[in-house]
C-alpha positions as a printed Julia matrix, in Angstrom:
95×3 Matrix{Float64}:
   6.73   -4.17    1.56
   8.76   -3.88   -1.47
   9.96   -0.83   -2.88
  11.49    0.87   -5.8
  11.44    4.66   -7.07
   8.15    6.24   -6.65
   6.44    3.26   -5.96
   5.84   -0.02   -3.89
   4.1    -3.64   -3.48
   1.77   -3.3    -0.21
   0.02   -6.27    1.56
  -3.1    -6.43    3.73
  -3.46  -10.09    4.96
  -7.13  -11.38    4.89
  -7.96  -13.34    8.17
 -10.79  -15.14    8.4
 -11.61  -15.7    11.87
 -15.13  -16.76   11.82
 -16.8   -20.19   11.91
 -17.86  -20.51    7.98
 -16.7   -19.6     4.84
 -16.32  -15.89    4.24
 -16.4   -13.84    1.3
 -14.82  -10.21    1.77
 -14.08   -6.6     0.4
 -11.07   -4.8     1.38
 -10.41   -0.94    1.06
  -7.45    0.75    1.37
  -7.2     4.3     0.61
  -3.82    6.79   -0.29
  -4.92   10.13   -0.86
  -2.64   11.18   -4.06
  -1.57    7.85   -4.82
  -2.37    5.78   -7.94
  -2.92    1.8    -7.65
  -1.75   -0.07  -10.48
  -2.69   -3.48   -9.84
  -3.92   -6.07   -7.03
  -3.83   -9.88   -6.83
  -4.06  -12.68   -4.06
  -1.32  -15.14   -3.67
  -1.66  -18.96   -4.04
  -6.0   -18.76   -4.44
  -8.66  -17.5    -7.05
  -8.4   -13.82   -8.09
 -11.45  -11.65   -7.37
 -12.34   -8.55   -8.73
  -9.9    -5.41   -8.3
 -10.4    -1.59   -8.99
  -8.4     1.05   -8.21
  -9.53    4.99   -8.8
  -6.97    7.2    -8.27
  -5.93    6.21   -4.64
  -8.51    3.88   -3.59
  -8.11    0.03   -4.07
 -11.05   -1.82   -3.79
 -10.93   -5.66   -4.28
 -13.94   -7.95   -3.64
 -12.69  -11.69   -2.69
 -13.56  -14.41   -5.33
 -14.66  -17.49   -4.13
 -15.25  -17.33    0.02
 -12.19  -17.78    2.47
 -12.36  -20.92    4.23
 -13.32  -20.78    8.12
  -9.52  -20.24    9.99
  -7.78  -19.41    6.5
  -5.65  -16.11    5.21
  -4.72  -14.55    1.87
  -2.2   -11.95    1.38
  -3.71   -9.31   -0.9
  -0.78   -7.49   -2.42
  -1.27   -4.14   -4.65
   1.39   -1.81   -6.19
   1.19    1.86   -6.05
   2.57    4.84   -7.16
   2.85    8.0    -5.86
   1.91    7.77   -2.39
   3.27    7.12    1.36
   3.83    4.39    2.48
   1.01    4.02    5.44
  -2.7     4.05    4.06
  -4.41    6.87    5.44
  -7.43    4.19    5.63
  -7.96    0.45    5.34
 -11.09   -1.78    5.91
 -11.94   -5.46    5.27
 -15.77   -5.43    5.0
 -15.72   -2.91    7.19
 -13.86   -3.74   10.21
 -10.67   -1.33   10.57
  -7.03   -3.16    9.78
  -4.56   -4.04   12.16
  -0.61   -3.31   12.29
  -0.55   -0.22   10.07
């Protein structure tokens, strides 16, 4: 995590641990925060929003079977541990 005054650049990295290609949402919430912006390293972007708090980015084209993607997101305004985060539903690990 990077930081700098009253905000920071987060990553979640996207696993995908199943036998086929995968295509994904991830959720991460900070109650009083404000995202600013989201993007994937080294693939094609997929679609980001970000009310108040909540970052919500749906994956563009599918993760390969055994690949990962760091999503990274800056944010103002809020802790620095989500209070939730969820990849298609499944809780996140190492928070």
């Amino acid at each position: 995590m990077d930081t700098f005054p009253g905000g920071f650049i987060a990553e979640v990295l996207i696993r995908n641990t199943s036998g086929g290609d995968l295509g994904w949402v991830a959720r991460v919430d900070y109650p009083g925060g404000r995202v600013v912006t989201a993007w994937l390293e080294g693939v094609p972007q997929g679609t980001f929003s970000g009310a108040g708090g909540t970052l919500t980015y749906r994956s563009g084209p599918a993760l390969a079977a055994g690949s990962s993607v760091p999503l990274r997101f800056h944010i103002e305004s809020a802790r620095s541990r989500p209070a939730s985060c969820s990849v298609s539903g499944r809780g996140c690990s190492g928070l």
